[in-house]
Structure formats: structure tokens, C-alpha cells
N, C-alpha and C positions, 0 to 999 in steps of 0.2 A: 658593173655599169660605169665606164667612164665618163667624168666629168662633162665631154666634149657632147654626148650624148642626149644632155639635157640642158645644155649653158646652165653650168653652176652660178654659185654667186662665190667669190672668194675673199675669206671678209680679212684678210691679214695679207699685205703686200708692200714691201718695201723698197722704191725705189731707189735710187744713189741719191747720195746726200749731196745737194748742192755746193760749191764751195761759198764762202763769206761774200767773195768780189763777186759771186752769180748774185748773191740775193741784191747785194747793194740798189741797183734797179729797182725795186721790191719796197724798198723803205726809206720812209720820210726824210724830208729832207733834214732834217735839225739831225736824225742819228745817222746818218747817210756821213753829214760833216762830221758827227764827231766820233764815228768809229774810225773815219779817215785820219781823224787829227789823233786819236789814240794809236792807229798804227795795227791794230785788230784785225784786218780786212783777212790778213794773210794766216789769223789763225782759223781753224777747221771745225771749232766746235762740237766733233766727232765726241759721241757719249764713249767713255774706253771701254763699258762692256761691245759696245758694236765697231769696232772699228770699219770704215768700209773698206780697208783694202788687205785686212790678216786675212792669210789664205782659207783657214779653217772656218772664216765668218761667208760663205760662199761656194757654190756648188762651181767647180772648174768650169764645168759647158755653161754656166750662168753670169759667166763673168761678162763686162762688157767689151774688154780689150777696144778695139776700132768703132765699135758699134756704140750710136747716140743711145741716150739714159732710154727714150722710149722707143726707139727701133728694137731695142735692147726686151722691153715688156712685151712689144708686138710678138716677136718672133720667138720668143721663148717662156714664156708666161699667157697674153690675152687666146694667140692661134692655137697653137698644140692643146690648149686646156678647153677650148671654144665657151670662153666666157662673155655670161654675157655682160657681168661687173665684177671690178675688182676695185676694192677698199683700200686705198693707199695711205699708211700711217707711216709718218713721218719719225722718226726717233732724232732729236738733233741736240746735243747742248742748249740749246736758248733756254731751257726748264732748268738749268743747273746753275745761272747766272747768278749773283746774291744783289745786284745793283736790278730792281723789279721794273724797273723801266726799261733801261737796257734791254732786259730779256724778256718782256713785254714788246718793243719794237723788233725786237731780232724774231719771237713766234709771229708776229705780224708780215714780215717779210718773207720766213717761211711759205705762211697760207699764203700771200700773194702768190709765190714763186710757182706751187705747186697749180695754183687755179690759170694762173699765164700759160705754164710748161709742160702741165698732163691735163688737165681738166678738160683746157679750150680746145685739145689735141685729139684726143679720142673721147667719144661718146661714152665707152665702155668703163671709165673711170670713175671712181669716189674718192674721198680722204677724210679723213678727222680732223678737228681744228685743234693743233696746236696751242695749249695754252700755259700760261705760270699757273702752277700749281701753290707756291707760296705767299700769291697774289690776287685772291678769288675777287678785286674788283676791276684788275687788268683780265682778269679771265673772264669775266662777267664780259663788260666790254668788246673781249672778242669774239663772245661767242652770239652777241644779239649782232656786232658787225656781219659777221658771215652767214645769218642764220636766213635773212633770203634767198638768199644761193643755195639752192636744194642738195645738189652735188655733195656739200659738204654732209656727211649723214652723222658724225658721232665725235664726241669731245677724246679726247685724247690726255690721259695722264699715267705718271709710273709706277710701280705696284708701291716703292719706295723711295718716299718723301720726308718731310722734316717733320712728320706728325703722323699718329694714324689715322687712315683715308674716312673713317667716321667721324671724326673730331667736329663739330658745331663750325670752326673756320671757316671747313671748304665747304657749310651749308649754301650758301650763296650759289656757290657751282651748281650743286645738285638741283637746287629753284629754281634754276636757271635753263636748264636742262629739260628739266619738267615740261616748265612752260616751253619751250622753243621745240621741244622733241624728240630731244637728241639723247640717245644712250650713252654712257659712259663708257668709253675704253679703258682698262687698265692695264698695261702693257708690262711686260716681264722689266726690268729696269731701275734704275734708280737716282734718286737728287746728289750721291753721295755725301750726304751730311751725316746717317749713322753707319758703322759697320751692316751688313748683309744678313750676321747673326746676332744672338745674344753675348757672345765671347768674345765680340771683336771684332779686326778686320782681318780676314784668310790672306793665305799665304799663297794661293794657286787660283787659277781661274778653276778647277771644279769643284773648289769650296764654294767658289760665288757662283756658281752655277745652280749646285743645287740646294743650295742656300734659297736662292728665290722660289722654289715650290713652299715651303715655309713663310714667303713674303706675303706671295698668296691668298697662305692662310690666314696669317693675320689682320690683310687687309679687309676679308672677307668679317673673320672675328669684329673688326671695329663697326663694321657698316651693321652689320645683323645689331649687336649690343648696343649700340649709341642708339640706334630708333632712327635711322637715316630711312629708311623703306617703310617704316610709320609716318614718319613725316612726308616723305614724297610716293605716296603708294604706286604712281607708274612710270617711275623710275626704271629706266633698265641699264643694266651695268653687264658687258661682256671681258669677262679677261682673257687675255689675249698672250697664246706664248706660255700660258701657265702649266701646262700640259693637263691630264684628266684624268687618271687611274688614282688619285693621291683622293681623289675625293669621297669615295664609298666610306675608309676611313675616318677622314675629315667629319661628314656625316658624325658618322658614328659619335665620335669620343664629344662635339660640339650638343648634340642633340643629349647624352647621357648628364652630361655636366651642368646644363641649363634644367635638365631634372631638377638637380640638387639645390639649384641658386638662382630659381628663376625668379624668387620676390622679391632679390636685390635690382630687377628691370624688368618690372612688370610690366613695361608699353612692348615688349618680347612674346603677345598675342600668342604665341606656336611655337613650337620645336623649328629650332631654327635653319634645317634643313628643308621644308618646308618654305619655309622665306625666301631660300638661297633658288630652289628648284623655281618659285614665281617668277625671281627679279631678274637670275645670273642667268648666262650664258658662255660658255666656254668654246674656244676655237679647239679644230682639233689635232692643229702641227703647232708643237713635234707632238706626237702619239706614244706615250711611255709604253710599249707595246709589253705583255705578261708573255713569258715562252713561248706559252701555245693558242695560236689563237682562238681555240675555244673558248679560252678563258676570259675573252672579251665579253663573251652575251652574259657572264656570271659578272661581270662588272660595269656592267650596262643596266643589269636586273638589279643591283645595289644601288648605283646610283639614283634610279627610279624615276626619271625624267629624259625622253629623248629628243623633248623641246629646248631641252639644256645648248645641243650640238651643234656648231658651226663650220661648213665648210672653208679648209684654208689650206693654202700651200705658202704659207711664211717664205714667201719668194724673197730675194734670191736665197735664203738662210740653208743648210743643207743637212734636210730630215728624211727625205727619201731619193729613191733613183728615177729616173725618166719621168712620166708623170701618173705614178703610178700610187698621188698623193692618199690614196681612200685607204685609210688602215684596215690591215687584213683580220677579216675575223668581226666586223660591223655586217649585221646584217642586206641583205640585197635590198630588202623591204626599206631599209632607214636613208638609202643612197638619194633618193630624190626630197629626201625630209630635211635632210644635212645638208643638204647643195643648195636648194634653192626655197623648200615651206619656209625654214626656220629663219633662215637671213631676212626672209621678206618679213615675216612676222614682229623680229627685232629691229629693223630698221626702218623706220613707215616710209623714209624719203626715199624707199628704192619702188613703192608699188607703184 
């Protein structure tokens, strides 16, 4: 069943990254002057795992070449897919800034840019707001600014930050969230302040690659143990870009272990797989696909939740060919659950 068939919902979509002099328009005057007076304008802010213009970060037929940023969605993403939304998250430098103001006004100018430039432009559009993550009361901040604007459906942060994602800090965020509505993104990514793994910083981008299915899990680890989903029971957190087969496992060994040590965190109510299946929800590109696709429903039936699954095509990123984004080997039955029940479910500001 294609996508086009039911107007999916696609909850992972990446536009082009504005340059610095596009947002300028975007943000206030006092940092408008003084990124000018610093001479910044001209830098790109590009995160280095995403560059937007490495050939490999990009499906050849999805490049934009001549074609504007959203003639660019129209035609190759919103029409062939026949969506009826798509959730535009932003990846930009502004989260990696260390001066919190600065990059407090630069995620500010971001959301501007995107609610000018895609939002007012097509109906079909959403995005996540942009916030510092090392700054939960400029992110507070931003997320009650933007949170009448329905459009906006979910907060946006990187699996890897200067802390782990449960840590008491970025409680605020999550209060925040709660109250306002908004589910938590946690997108594949990082602040680079520590190495990707525990040994360091790699030496090749496929150690950081798959370094982050690990980040993942971590950040999952801190949220369950710290009592983040205790303290905000409807809390929803979707990671984004994480991939899905690593987690049958995950289960496992996280659920075994909390056996052993669970009265060192007794507000840990459950097996904390169980937790993860209420609160998480996972996108499903890129899809770590197992040989044969059979062995998808056998890892479907592990994981044990197919309220978990979100429809996405991580546009323009290149995980599959044409749009032929519904991993093979997911049931016919799950196609209309994945597209469009579950998204609606997780995001209230799309009913």
C-alpha cells in the first residue's frame, strides 16, 4: 500500500539549511548587529555530521540543483508521496553554540525562518522548535514563544549533548513540554562536546555512524533511570533517525539488569521496557533491514509494540529508491497504523 494511497503523515523531513545572511531577516535586532559586527554571517553553521551539500548526505534525484528549497518538497517529497503532512526538523549548528544567547537567538531565527519560508507556504507542512539544549531557560522560553502556533507539533533536541538526556537540568524542558504538548524529538546527532563513544573520538565517519545507535541507547537509559517518565507521566519522546531492529535487544539486556538493581531506583515502577513501549516512539528511516524480510514480523513480535512506529522518509537523506520508503517485510495490516493512526496519536497538534 503506498503511502500516496492513504496521505501518510511523514514525521522526519529535512529541508536545506538556510544560509546565516537568509536568517538574518529572522532575528533581532541587537544579534542581527552583532553577528554583523562579528563578521559570522558568512559562516554556515552546518552540524559536520549533516553537511548539506556531501554528495553521500543526499539522494542524487533529490538534490535541489535550480529548483527553490520548497518547489524542491513539492515535487519530490509533498506530490509523489501524497502527503497529507510532513514534519520539518531542522538540524542546524545554533544547538552547538557555547555563548547560550547567541544560539538561543540564532534557534530563534531559525523558527522564524522556517514558519516565513515553509510553514505560511504550504498547508501540508509542520516543524519542531529548535531549541538549546544546554540552556533549558532559553529553551523554556522558546518553546512557550512558539507554542500557539499549532504548526509547530514537537521540541527538537540531539541524541548527544553535554549531559545525559535524563539528567534533573533539562527537567524544565520536559515540564515544559508536558504542559504545552509537545513531544520530544531526539534526533540522531550531536553537541560535540564528548566523543560519539566511550574510547574516544573515531577516526572515520562509520565509527560515528554507528556509534549513534549506542547514543540512542543511552539516552533512552538515562530518561527510564533518572524517573523523567515518572515525573512527567505524558511525556512523549520520539527518536528520530535512530533506526529499530537494535531494540528487541536493547529490551532485553535493560529489562534483565533492572531485575538485578532495581532497589537501587525504585520510582522504576516496571521493567523498563515497558516504559519505553508507553512513552517512545520511533521513526522508521533508515530501516536496519535483517536479510530476509521475514525476519521483520520476528522483530516486530520482540519488540512488542506497534504503537511504537512512525512513518518517514528522512527526505532528502538516502535510505531507499523512489518512494518506495515502507520497509519490506512490515506487515500490509501495520501500513495505515504507521502512516497515519500512530503519528496522529503522538502528535495531538496534527488532529
Amino acid at each position: 500500500m503506498p503511502a500516496s494511497t492513504i496521505q501518510a503523515i511523514d514525521c522526519d523531513v529535512h529541508p536545506p539549511l538556510p544560509s546565516t545572511r537568509d536568517l538574518l531577516p529572522h532575528i533581532d535586532d541587537y544579534w542581527r548587529e552583532h553577528i554583523l559586527r562579528r563578521g559570522i554571517e558568512a559562516d554556515s553553521f552546518e552540524t559536520t555530521a549533516h553537511p548539506a551539500k556531501a554528495p553521500l548526505n543526499c539522494r542524487p534525484d533529490w538534490r535541489d540543483g535550480e529548483t527553490s528549497q520548497l518547489d524542491g518538497l513539492r515535487e519530490r517529497l509533498l506530490e509523489p508521496f501524497g502527503l497529507r503532512v510532513a514534519i520539518c526538523n531542522m538540524l542546524h549548528g545554533a544547538t552547538m553554540v557555547f555563548n547560550e544567547d547567541l544560539s538561543a537567538a540564532l534557534c530563534k531565527g531559525v523558527n522564524n525562518w522556517v514558519a516565513a519560508e515553509l510553514l505560511d507556504r504550504d498547508p501540508r507542512l509542520r516543524a519542531s522548535i529548535l531549541v538549546t539544549p544546554h540552556s533549558p531557560a532559553n529553551a523554556v522560553q522558546e518553546m512557550e514563544r512558539l507554542a500557539p502556533d499549532r504548526r509547530f507539533v514537537q521540541v527538537l533536541l540531539p541524541a548527544l549533548g553535554e549531559m545525559p538526556l535524563g539528567r534533573r537540568y533539562h527537567w524544565p524542558i520536559y515540564e515544559a513540554a508536558e504542559r504545552l504538548g509537545l513531544p520530544i524529538g531526539i534526533h540522531a546527532g550531536s553537541m560535540f562536546r564528548h566523543p560519539p563513544s566511550a574510547l574516544g573520538w573515531p577516526s572515520y565517519y562509520l565509527e560515528d555512524y554507528v556509534s549513534l545507535a549506542t547514543g540512542f541507547a543511552s539516552a533512552l537509559n538515562s530518561l527510564v533511570t533518572e524517573g523523567v517518565f515518572v515525573k512527567y507521566p505524558r511525556l512523549k519522546v520520539v527518536l528520530i533517525e535512530s533506526g529499530v531492529t537494535w531494540l528487541p535487544g536493547y529490551f532485553w539486556r535493560i529489562d534483565k539488569t533492572w531485575r538485578g538493581v532495581r532497589s537501587e531506583t525504585p520510582w522504576v515502577n516496571g521493567p523498563p521496557s515497558e516504559i519505553i513501549r508507553a512513552h517512545v516512539r520511533v521513526t522508521i528511516q533508515p530501516f536496519d533491514d535483517p536479510p530476509k524480510a521475514a525476519q521483520v514480523q520476528t522483530i516486530l513480535e520482540q519488540i512488542g509494540c506497534d504503537d511504537m512506529l512512525l512513518f518517514s522518509t528522512d527526505y532528502p537523506h538516502w535510505h531507499f529508491e523512489g518512494t518506495d520508503a515502507f520497509p519490506d517485510g512490515l506487515p500490509l495490516g501495520l501500513h495505515e497504523k504507521v502512516m497515519v493512526e500512530n503519528p496522529l496519536a503522538t502528535y495531538s497538534r496534527l488532529s
